[in-house]
MDTraj code that builds the backbone (N, CA, C; nanometers):
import mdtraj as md
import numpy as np

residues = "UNK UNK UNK UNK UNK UNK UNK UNK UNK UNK UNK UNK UNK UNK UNK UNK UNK UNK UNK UNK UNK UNK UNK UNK UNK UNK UNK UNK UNK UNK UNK UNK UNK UNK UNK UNK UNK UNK UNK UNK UNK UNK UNK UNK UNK UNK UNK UNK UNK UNK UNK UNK UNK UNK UNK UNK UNK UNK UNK UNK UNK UNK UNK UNK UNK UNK UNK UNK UNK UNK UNK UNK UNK UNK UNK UNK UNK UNK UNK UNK UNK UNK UNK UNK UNK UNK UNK UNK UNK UNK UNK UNK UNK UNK UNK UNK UNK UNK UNK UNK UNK UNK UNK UNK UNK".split()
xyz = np.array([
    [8.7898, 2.2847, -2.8950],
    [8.8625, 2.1901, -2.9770],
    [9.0091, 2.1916, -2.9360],
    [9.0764, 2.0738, -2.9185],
    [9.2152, 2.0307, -2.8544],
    [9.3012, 2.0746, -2.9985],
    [9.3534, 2.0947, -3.0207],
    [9.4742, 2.1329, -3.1434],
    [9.5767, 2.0405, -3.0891],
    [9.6058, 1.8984, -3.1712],
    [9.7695, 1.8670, -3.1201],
    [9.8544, 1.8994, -3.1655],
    [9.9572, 1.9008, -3.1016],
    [10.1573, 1.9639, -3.1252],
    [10.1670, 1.9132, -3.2741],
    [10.0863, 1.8208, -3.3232],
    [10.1305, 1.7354, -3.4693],
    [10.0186, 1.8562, -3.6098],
    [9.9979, 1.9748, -3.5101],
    [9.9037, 2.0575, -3.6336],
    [9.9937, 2.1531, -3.6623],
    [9.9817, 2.1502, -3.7903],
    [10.1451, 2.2404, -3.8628],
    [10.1004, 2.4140, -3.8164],
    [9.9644, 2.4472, -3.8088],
    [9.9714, 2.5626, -3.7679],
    [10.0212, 2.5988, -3.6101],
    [9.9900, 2.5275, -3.5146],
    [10.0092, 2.5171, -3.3781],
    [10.2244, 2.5193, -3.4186],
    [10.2476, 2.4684, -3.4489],
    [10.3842, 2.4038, -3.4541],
    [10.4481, 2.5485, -3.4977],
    [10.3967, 2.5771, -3.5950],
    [10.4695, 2.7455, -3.7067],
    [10.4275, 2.8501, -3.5741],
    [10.3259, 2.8457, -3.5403],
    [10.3226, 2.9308, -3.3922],
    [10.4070, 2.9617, -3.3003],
    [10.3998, 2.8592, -3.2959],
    [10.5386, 2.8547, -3.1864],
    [10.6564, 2.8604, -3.1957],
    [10.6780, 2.8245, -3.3128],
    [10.8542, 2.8306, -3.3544],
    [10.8263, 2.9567, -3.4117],
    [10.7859, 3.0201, -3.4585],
    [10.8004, 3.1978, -3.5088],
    [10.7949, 3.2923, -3.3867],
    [10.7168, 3.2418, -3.3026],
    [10.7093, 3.3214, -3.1662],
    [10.8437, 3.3881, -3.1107],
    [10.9858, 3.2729, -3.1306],
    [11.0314, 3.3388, -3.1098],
    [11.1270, 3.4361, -3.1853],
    [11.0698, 3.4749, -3.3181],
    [11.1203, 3.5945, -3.3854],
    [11.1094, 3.7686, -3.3150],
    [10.9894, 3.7322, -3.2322],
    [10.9234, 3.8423, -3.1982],
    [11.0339, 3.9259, -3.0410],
    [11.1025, 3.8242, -3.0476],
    [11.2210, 3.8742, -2.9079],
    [11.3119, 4.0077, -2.9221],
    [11.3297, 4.0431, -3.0741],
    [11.4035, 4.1354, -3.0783],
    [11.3105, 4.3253, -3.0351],
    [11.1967, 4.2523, -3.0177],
    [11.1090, 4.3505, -2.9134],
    [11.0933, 4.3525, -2.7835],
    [11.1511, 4.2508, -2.7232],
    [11.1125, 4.2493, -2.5500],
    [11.2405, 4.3057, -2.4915],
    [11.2216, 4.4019, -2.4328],
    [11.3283, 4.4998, -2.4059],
    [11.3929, 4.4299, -2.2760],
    [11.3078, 4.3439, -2.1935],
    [11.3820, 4.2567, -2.0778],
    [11.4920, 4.1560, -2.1206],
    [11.4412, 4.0813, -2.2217],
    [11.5532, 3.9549, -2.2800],
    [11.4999, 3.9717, -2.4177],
    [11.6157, 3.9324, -2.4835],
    [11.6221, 3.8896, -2.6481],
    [11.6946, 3.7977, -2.7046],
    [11.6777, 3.6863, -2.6208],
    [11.7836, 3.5368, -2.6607],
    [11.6443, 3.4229, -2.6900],
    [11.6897, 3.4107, -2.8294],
    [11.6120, 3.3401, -2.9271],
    [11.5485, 3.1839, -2.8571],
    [11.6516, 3.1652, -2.7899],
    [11.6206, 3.0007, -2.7331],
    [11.5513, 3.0321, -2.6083],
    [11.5113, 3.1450, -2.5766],
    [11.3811, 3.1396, -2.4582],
    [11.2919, 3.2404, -2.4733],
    [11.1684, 3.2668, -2.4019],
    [11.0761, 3.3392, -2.3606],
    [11.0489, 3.4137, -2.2461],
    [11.0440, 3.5329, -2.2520],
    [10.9565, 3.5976, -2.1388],
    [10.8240, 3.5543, -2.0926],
    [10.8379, 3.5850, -1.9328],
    [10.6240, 3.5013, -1.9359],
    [10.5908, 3.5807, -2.0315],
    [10.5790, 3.7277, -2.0441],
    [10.4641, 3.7726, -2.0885],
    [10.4382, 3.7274, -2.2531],
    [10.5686, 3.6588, -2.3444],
    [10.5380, 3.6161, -2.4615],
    [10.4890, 3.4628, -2.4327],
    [10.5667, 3.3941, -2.3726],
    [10.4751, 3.2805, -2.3605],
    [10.3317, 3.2640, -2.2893],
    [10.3011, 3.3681, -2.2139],
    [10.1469, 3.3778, -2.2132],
    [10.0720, 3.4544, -2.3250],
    [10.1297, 3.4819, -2.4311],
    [10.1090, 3.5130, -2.5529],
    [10.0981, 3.4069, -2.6529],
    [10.1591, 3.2932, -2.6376],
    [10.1858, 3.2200, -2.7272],
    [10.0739, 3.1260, -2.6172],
    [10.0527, 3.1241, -2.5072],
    [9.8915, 2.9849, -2.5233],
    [9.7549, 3.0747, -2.4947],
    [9.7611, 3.2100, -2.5198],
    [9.6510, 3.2664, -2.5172],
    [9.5974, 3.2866, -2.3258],
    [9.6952, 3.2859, -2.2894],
    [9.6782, 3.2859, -2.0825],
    [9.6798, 3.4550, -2.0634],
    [9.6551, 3.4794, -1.9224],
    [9.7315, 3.5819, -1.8902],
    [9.8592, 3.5786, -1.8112],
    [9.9748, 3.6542, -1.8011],
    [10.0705, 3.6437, -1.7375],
    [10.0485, 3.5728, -1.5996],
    [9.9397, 3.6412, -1.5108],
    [9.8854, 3.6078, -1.3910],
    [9.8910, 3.4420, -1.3782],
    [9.8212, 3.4049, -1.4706],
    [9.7485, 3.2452, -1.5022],
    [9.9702, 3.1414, -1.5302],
    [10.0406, 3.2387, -1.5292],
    [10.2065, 3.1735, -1.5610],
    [10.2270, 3.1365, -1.4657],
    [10.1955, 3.2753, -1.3833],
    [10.2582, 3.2677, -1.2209],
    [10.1726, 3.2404, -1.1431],
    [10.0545, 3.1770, -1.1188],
    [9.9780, 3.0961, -1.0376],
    [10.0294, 2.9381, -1.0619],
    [10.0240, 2.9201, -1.1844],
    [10.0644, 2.7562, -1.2360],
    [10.2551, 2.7539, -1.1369],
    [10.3588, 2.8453, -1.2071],
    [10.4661, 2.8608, -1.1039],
    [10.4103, 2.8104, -0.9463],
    [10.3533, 2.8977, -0.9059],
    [10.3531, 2.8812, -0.8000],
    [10.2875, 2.7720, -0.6970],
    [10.2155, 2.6980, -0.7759],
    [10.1227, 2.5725, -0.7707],
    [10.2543, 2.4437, -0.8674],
    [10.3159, 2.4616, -0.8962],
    [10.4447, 2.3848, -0.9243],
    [10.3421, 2.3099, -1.1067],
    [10.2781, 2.3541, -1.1727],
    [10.2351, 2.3150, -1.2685],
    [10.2518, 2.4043, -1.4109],
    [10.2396, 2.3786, -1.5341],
    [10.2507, 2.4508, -1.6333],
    [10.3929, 2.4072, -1.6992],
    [10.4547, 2.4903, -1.7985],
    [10.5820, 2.4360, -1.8494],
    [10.6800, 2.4702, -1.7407],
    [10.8183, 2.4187, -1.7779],
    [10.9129, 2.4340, -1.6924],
    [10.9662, 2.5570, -1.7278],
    [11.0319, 2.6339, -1.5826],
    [11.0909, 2.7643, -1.6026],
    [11.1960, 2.7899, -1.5241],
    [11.2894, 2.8567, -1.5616],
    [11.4254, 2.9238, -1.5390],
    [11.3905, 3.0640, -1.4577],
    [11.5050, 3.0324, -1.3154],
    [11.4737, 3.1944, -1.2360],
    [11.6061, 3.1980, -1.2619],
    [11.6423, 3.3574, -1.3005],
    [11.7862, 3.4032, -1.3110],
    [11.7892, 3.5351, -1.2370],
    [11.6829, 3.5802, -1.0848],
    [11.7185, 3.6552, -1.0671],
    [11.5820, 3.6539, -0.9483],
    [11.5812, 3.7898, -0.8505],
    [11.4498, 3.7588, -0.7749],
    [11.3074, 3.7982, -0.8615],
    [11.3185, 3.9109, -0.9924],
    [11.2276, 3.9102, -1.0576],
    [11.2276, 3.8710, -1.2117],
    [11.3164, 3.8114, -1.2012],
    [11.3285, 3.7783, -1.4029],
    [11.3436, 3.5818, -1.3762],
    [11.2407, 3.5768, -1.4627],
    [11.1616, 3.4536, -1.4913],
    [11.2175, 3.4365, -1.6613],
    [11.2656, 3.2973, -1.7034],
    [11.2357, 3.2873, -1.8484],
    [11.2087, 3.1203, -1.8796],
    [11.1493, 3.0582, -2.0209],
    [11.0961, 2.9951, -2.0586],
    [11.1867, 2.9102, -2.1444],
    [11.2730, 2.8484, -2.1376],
    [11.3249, 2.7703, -2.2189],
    [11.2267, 2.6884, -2.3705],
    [11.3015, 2.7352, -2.4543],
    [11.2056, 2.7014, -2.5734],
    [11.1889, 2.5538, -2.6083],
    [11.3236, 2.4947, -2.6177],
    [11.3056, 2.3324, -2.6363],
    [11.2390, 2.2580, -2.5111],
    [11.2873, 2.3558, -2.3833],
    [11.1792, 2.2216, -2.2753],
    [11.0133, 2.2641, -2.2896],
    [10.9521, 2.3908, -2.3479],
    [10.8849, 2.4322, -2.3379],
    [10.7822, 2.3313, -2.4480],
    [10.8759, 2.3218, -2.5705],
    [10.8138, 2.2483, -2.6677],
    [10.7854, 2.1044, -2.6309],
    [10.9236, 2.0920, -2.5855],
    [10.8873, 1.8928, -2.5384],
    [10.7738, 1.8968, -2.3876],
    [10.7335, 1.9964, -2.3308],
    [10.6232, 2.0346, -2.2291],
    [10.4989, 1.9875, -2.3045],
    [10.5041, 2.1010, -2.4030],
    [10.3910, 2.0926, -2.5277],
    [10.3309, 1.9808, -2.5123],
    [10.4531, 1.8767, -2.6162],
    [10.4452, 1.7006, -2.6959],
    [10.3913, 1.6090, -2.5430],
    [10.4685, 1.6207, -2.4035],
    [10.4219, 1.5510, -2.3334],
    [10.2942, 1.6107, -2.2470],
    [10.2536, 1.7192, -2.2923],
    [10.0862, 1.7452, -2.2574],
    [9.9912, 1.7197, -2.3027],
    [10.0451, 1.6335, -2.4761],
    [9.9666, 1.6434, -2.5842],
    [9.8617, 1.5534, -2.5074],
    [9.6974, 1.6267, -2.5775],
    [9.5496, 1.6006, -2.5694],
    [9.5747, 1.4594, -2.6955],
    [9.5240, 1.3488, -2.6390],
    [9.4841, 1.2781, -2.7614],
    [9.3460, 1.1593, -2.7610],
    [9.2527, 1.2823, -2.6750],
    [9.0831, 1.2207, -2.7342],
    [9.0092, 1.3555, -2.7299],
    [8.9315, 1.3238, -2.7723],
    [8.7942, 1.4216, -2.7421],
    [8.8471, 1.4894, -2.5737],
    [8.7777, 1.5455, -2.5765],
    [8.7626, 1.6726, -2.4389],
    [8.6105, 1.6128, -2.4009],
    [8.6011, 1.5342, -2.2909],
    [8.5052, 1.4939, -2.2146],
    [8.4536, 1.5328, -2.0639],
    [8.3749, 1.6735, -2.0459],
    [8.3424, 1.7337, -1.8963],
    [8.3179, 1.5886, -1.8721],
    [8.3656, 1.5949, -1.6964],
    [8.2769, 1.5224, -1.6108],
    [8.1095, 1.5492, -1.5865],
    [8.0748, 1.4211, -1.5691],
    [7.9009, 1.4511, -1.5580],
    [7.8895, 1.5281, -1.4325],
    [7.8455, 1.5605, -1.3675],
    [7.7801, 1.6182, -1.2514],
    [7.7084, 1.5493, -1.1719],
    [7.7396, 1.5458, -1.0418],
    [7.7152, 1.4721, -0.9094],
    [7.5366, 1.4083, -0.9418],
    [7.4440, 1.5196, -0.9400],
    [7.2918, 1.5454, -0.9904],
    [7.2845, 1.4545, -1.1275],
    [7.3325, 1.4379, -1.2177],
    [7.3013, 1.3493, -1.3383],
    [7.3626, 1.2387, -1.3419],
    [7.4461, 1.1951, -1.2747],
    [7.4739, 1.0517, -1.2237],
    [7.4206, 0.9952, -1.1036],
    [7.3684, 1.0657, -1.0425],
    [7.2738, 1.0029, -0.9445],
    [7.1923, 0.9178, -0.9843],
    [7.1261, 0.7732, -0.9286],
    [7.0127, 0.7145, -0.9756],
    [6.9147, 0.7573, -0.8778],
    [6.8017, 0.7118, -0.9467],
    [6.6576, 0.7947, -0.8449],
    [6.6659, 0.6871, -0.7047],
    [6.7397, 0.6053, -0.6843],
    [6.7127, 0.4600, -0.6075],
    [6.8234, 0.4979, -0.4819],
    [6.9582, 0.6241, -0.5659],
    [7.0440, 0.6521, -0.4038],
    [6.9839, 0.7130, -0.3079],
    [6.8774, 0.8710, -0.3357],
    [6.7672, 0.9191, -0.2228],
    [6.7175, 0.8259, -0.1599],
    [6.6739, 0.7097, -0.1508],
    [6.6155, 0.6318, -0.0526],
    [6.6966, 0.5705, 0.0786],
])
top = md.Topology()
chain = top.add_chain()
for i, resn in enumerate(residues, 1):
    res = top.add_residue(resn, chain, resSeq=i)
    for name in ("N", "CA", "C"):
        top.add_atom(name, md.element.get_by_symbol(name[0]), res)
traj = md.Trajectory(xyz[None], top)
């Protein structure tokens, strides 16, 4: 099930998330994230931050150094709003069940 940015629990998630900074011993500035909390906050693993980085996809991110990465909170949110899901979640069919019996010939 898709949750959109417009579900008050998704929304309180995220804006409380960053209360939790005055624990990350790397950074503690309210208006951003460490990967490892924002792969906390969509349920990823850190790994899954820095593959998307490195494949140029996922939210936008700030390098301030050769190993310190951070997450800007307002672009992160307006990331969110312009990722927003708004139908059903529809797999593609599969090559085999869209086939008609008439292409083998």
């Amino acid at each position: 099930m898709t949750r959109k940015l417009t579900d008050p629990k998704l929304i309180q998630r995220l804006l409380l998330a960053g209360a939790s900074h005055g624990s990350s011993p790397q950074w503690s500035r309210p208006d951003s994230y460490t990967p490892s909390e924002l792969a906390q906050i969509l349920n990823v693993k850190v790994d899954t931050l820095r593959s998307w980085r490195s494949q140029g996809r996922g939210p936008p991110f700030v390098v301030l150094g050769p190993r310190t990465v951070i997450y800007m909170r307002k672009r992160f949110l307006k990331w969110c709003a312009e990722n927003e899901a708004t139908g059903a979640y529809r797999p593609r069919a599969s090559r085999r069940a869209s086939a008609s019996p008439n292409d083998s010939q």
